[in-house]
N, C-alpha and C positions, 0 to 999 in steps of 0.2 A: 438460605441464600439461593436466588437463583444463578443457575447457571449460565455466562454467555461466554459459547465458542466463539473463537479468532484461530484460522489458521496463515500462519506466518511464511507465506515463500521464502525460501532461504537457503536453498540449493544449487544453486546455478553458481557461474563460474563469472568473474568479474573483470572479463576478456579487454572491454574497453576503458579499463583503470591499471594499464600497463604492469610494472612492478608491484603494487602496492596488489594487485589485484592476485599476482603469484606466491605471495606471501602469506595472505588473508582471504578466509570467504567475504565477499561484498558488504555483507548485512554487520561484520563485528570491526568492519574498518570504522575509524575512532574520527569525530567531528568533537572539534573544540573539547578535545580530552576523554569522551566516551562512545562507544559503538553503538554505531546507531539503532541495532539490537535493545540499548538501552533506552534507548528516547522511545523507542517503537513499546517497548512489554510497558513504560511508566505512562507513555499518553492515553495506552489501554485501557490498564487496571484504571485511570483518573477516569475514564470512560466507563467503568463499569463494568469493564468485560475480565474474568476470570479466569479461564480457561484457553491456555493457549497450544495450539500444535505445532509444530516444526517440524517439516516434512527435512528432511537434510542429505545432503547431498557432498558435496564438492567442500573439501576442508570439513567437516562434518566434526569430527572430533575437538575442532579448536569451539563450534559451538556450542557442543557439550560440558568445556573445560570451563568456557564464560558461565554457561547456567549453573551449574555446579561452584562456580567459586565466589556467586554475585546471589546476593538475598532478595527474592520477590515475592515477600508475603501475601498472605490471602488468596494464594489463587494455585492453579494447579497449571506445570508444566508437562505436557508429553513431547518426548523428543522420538522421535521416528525416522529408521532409516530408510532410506527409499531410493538408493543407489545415486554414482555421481554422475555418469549419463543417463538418468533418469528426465524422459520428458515432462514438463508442469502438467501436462493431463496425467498421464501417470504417477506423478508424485499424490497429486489429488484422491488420487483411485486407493492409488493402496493405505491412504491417510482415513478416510469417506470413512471407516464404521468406527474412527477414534471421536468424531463431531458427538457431543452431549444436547446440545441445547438443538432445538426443531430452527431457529431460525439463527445462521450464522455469519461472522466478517471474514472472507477472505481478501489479504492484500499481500503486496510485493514486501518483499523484507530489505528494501534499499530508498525509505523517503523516510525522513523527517519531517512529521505534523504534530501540531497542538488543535484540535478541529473539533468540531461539535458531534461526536460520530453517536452519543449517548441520544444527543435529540432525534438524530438521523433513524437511531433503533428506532428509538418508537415510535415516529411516524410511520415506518415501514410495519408495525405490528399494527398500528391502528389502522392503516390502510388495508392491510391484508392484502400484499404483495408479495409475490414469490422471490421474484427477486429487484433489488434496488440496488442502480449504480450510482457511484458517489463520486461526481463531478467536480473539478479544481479550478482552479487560478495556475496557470503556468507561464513560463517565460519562454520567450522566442528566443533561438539559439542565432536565428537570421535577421537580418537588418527589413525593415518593414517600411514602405512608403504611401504616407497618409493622405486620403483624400476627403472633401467636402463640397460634394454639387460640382463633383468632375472636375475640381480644383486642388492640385498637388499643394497641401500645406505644411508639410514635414516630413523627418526621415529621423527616425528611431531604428536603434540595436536595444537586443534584450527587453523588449515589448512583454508586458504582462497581458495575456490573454485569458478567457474561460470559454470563448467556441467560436469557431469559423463559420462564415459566411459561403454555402455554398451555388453553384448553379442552377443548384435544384432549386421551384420556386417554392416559396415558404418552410425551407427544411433549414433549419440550423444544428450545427454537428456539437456538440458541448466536449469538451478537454475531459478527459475520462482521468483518473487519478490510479487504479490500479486497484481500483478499493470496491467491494460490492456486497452488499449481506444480502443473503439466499434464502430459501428453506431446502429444508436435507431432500426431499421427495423432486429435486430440480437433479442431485446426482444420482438417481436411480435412471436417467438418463445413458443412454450411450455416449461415453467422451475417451475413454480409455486409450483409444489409437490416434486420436485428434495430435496431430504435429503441431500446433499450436491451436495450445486451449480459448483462447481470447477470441480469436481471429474465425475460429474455427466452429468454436460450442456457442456463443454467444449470440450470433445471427439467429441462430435455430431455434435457443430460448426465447429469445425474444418474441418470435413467431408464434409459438407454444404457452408459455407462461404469460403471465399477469407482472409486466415489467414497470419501473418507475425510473426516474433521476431525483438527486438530492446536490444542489451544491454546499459545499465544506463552506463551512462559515470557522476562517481562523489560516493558519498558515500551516502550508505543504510544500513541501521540495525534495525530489527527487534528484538521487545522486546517481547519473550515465553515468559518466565520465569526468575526467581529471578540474575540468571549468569547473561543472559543478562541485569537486570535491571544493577546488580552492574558494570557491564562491560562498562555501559551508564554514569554512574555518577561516575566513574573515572577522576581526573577533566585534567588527565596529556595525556586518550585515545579521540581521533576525537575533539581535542577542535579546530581546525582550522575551522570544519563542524557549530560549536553552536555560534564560534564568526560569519561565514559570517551571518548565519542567523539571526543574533543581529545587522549586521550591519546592513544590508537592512531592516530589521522592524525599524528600527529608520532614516531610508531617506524616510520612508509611513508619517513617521507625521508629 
């Protein structure tokens, strides 16, 4: 079998989910009765991917208690500590010689998707791209007002987007999802003291490497904060999303 790394952000502190966020790491707070840790390792493995790291941080131990007491055949979990004020660039760093496979997924360990990330792989291998970002559908938190030939014809809240329109001419910005498969020879790079990796490492790759976009074909949502919790555990929003992935984790066992 081949091997496909994923490594799973999951150390950070889940500051703007008030209480719930003091009790629990982010990534194992429970949507419509499972953590989203769970949604995240099942949409995976349906993806193909095998091999996952958990760099761990902040509550650290309560994700080692869920991996240990929760069954995820066929694949190989490493759990790695990497302190709880540990930066994402540094969690990365001291994580970088656990990566198995030459071309890997790393993403945030706080969304819930069912997405086509298996196609996404192999386009990115047949392209021979070093690294691919994997672009979403997101929802606007702000109220939005619509126009058509300089003519105001509505006013929406909670606006589903996937990229903005900028000043610049012919530049459009795409909604980044948090999501992007690499090759290993992209962290042999300097990032290590990067205060923020995203922000910081990515411009430079980009400049450097052989970069792509792919949009997610399927559904993505990312949990900030408390809206988006409740907006999750709605049981009447995206339950088509929680039953597929109910269904496939019970044809694993």
């Amino acid at each position: 079998m081949n091997i496909r790394s994923a490594i799973i952000l999951c150390g950070g502190r889940g500051t703007r989910l008030g209480e719930l966020g003091k009790k629990f790491p982010k990534t194992l707070i429970k949507i419509q009765g499972k953590p989203i840790l769970w949604y995240i390792l099942k949409s995976l493995i349906k993806n193909k991917f095998n091999h996952f790291i958990l760099p761990t941080g902040y509550k650290g131990k309560q994700i080692e208690k869920f991996i240990k007491k929760n069954k995820f055949e066929n694949c190989k979990i490493d759990i790695i500590k990497t302190g709880i004020n540990t930066s994402i660039a540094q969690r990365i760093y001291k994580i970088k010689n656990s990566i198995i496979s030459e071309d890997f997924l790393i993403l945030n360990g706080d969304a819930i998707f069912d997405a086509n990330l298996n196609e996404i792989l192999k386009k990115h291998l047949i392209r021979r791209k070093d690294i691919s970002f994997i672009c979403c559908e997101a929802e606007a938190d702000f109220g939005t007002v619509g126009m058509i030939n300089k003519k105001v014809i509505n006013f929406q809240r909670n606006l589903a987007f996937k990229s903005v329109n900028t000043n610049i001419k012919n530049f459009t910005a795409h909604v980044y999802s948090g999501m992007s498969i690499m090759n290993k020879k992209i962290l042999k790079e300097d990032f290590k003291h990067n205060h923020n990796f995203e922000k910081d490492f990515y411009p430079k790759i980009i400049k450097k490497f052989n970069s792509d976009i792919h949009n997610l074909k399927g559904f993505w949502y990312a949990m900030d904060n408390i809206k988006h919790y409740n907006n999750l555990n709605k049981k009447k929003v995206n339950q088509t999303i929680f039953n597929n992935i109910y269904k496939f984790s019970k044809k694993l066992k």
